[in-house]
C-alpha positions in Angstrom: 33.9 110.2 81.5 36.9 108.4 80.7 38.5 111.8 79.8 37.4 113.4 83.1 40.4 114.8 84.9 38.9 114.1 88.0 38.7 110.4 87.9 42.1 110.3 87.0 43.5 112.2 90.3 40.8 110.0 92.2 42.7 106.7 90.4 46.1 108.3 91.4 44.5 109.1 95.5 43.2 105.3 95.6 46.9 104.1 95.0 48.3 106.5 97.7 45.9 105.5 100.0 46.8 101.9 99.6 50.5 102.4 100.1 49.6 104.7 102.9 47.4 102.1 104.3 50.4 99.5 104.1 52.9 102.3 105.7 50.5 102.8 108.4 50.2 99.0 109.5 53.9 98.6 109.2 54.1 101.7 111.0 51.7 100.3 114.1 53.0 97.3 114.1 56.8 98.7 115.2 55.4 101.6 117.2 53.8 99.0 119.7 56.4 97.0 119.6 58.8 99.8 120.6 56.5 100.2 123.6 57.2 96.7 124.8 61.2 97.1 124.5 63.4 98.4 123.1 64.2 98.3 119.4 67.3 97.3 117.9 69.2 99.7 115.4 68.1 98.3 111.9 64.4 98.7 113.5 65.3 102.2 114.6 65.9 102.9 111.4 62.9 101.4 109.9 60.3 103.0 112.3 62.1 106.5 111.0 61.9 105.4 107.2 58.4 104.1 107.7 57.4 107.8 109.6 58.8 109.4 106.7 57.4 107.5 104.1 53.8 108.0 105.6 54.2 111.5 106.3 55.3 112.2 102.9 52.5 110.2 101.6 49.8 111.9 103.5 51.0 115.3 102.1 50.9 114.1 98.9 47.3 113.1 99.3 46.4 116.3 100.7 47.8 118.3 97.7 45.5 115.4 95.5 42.2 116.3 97.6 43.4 120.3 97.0 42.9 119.5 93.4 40.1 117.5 93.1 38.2 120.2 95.7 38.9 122.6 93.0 38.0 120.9 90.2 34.3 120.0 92.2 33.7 123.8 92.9 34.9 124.4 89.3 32.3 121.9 87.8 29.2 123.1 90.6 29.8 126.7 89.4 29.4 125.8 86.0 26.6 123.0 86.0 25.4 124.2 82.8 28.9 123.8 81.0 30.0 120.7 82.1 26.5 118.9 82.5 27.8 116.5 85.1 24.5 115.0 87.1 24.2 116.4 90.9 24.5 112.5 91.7 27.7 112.3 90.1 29.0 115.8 92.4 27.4 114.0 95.4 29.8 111.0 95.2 32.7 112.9 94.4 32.5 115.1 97.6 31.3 111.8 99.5 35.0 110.4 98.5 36.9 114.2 99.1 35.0 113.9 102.8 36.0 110.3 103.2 39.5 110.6 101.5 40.1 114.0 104.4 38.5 111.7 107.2 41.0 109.0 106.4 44.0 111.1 106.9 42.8 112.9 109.9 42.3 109.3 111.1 46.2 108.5 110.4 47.6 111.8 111.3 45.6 111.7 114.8 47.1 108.6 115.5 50.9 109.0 114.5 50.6 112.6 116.4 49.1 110.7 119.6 51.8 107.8 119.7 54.6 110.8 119.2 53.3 112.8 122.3 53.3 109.6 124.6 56.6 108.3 123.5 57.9 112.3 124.1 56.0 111.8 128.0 57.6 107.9 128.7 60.8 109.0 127.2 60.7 112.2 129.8 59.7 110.5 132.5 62.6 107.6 131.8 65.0 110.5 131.7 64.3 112.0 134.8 63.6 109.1 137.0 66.3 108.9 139.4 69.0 106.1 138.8 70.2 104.3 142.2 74.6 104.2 142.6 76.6 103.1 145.1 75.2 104.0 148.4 71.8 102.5 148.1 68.6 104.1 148.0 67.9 104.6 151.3 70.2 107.5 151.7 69.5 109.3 148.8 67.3 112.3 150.1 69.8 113.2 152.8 72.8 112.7 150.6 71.3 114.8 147.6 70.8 117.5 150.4 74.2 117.4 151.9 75.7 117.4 148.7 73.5 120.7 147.7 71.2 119.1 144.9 67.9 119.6 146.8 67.7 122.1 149.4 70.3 125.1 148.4 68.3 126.1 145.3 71.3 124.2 143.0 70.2 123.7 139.4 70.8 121.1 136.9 73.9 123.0 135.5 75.4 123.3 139.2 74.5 119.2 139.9 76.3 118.1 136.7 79.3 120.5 137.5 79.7 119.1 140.9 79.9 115.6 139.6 82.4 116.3 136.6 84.5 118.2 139.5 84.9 115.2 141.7 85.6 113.2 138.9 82.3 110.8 140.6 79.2 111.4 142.4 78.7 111.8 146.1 78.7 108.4 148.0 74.8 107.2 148.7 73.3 109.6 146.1 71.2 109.9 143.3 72.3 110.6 139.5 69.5 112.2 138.6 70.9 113.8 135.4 72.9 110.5 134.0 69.9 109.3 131.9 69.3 113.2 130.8 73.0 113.7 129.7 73.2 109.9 127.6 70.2 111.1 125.9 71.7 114.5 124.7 74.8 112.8 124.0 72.9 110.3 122.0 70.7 112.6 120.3 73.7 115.1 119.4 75.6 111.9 117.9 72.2 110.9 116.2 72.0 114.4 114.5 75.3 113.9 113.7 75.3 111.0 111.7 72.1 112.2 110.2 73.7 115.1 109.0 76.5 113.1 107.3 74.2 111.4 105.6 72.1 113.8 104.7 75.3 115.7 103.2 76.8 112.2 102.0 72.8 112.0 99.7 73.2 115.3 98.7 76.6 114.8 97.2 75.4 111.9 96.0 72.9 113.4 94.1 75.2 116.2 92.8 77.5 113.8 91.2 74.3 112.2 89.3 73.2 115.6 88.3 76.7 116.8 87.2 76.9 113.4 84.9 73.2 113.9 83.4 74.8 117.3 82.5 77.8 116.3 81.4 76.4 113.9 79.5 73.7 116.4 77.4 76.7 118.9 77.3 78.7 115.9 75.2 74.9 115.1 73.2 75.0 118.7 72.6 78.6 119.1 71.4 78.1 116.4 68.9 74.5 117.8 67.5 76.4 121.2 66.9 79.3 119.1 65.1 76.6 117.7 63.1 75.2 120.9 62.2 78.3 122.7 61.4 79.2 119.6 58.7 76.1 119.5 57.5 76.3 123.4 57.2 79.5 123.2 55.4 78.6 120.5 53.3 75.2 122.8 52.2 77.3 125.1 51.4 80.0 123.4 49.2 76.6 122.3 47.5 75.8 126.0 47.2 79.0 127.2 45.7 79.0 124.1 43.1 75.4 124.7 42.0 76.3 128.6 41.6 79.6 128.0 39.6 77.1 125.6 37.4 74.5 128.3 37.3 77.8 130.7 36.2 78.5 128.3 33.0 75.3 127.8 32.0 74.2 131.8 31.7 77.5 132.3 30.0 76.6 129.5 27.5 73.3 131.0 27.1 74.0 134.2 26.6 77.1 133.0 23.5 73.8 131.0 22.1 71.9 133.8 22.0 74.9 135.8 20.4 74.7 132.6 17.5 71.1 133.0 17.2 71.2 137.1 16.7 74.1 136.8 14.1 71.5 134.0 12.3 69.0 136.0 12.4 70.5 139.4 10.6 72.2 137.0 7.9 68.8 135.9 7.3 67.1 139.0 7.1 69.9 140.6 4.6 69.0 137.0 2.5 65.6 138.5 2.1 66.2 141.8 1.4 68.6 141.0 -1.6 66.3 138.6 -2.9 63.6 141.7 -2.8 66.2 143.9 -4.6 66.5 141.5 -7.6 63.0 140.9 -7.8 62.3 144.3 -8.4 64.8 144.8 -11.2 63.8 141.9 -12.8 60.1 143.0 -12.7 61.4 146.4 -14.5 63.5 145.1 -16.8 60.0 142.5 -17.7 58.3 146.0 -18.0 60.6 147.7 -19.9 60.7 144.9 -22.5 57.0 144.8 -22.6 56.6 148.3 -22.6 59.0 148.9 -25.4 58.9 146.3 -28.0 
């Protein structure tokens, strides 16, 4: 078991789930707060880290469950191979089930908060903002002016107030909160796009220095090499000058040892020689006197 792939996925989904878990309360706790005023800049930017953090954490656990899915239909097509007990495939697709419910759960949630903070933050924007003239003229002013009777759009309305330099006396600025907030958001994509470029620089320059850095490693292993190479070599061309002397002294001992041999066999065959004349001249003698 302790080998079983799918235990160690599940081990790996139990850790996401905590940090998902803690993301999530963090994540509640700011959203409601947002609800009850509003949050300051550095808490801004926490709720979006937070949102991201939790997001990308829930698609991580989903690619987990992907797996471990497989690997259960894998294992029940196959009983007889991998001889796990139907128990054992029970609980595991009790825990896929639970671990799917759990971030439907979150994903429900996060997805309802984002749809009422779109409606209050609509509803802010086009409630009408009281100026000078009070708000008991603003109906008949926003008519006389052309805002509410003469079919004027948005476009025209804004317009009219950029060209007078301020709007009509004892109206409405119905578009003011509108406008801020596309200024805002335009300057808010802004800076989010600097950064985004400013990371990605970032994280140029630390891949250009990894690469530089294995370019150097690898210069050096190649200088290594080509020594090493040469050295081998000046081994090789000692060893074959060696090898050069020592056939050439073999072959002048083998020379010496021909020459020894023919001046020995010419011994023999001399002492053969006067062998045989002795033995005749023995003959003779006996043969004759």
């Amino acid at each position: 078991m302790s080998e079983d792939p799918f235990f160690l996925v599940k081990e790996d989904v139990q850790k996401a789930m905590r940090s998902s878990e803690a993301l999530f309360k963090r994540w509640t706790e700011l959203t409601q707060l947002q609800q009850t005023k509003p949050l300051s800049q550095s808490m801004l930017e926490e709720l979006r880290w937070t949102t991201g953090e939790l997001n990308q954490s829930l698609k991580a656990i989903d690619w987990d469950i992907e797996d471990l899915e497989e690997t259960v239909g894998i294992v029940e097509a196959n009983p007889a191979k991998f001889q796990i007990p139907q128990k054992e495939l029970q609980e595991r697709r009790a825990f896929i089930t639970m671990t799917i419910k759990f971030v439907r759960e979150m994903r429900t949630t996060m997805q309802q908060a984002d749809a009422e903070a779109q409606r209050a933050q609509r509803r802010d924007l086009m409630a009408p903002a009281p100026t000078r003239g009070g708000s008991g003229a603003a109906p008949s002013a926003a008519a006389g002016n052309g805002l509410g009777g003469n079919g004027a759009t948005p476009a025209g309305a804004a317009a009219a107030l950029s060209s007078n330099g301020k709007q009509p006396a004892g109206g409405y600025n119905r578009y003011a909160k509108l406008e801020a907030s596309i200024t805002q958001d335009n300057a808010d994509y802004i800076r989010g796009e600097q950064a985004r470029q400013q990371q990605l620089v970032a994280e140029q320059d630390v891949q250009i220095d990894m690469i530089s850095s294995q370019l150097r490693t690898v210069k050096e292993m190649s200088t290594t090499i080509h020594n090493e190479l040469d050295r081998q070599n000046d081994m090789l061309d000692t060893l074959g000058n060696d090898m050069d002397n020592t056939e050439n002294r073999l072959t002048a001992a083998l020379k010496k040892a021909d020459k020894v041999l023919e001046l020995s066999k010419d011994k023999k065959q001399t002492c053969c020689i006067v062998l045989l004349i002795i033995a005749i001249i023995v003959m003779m003698v006996v043969l004759f006197v």
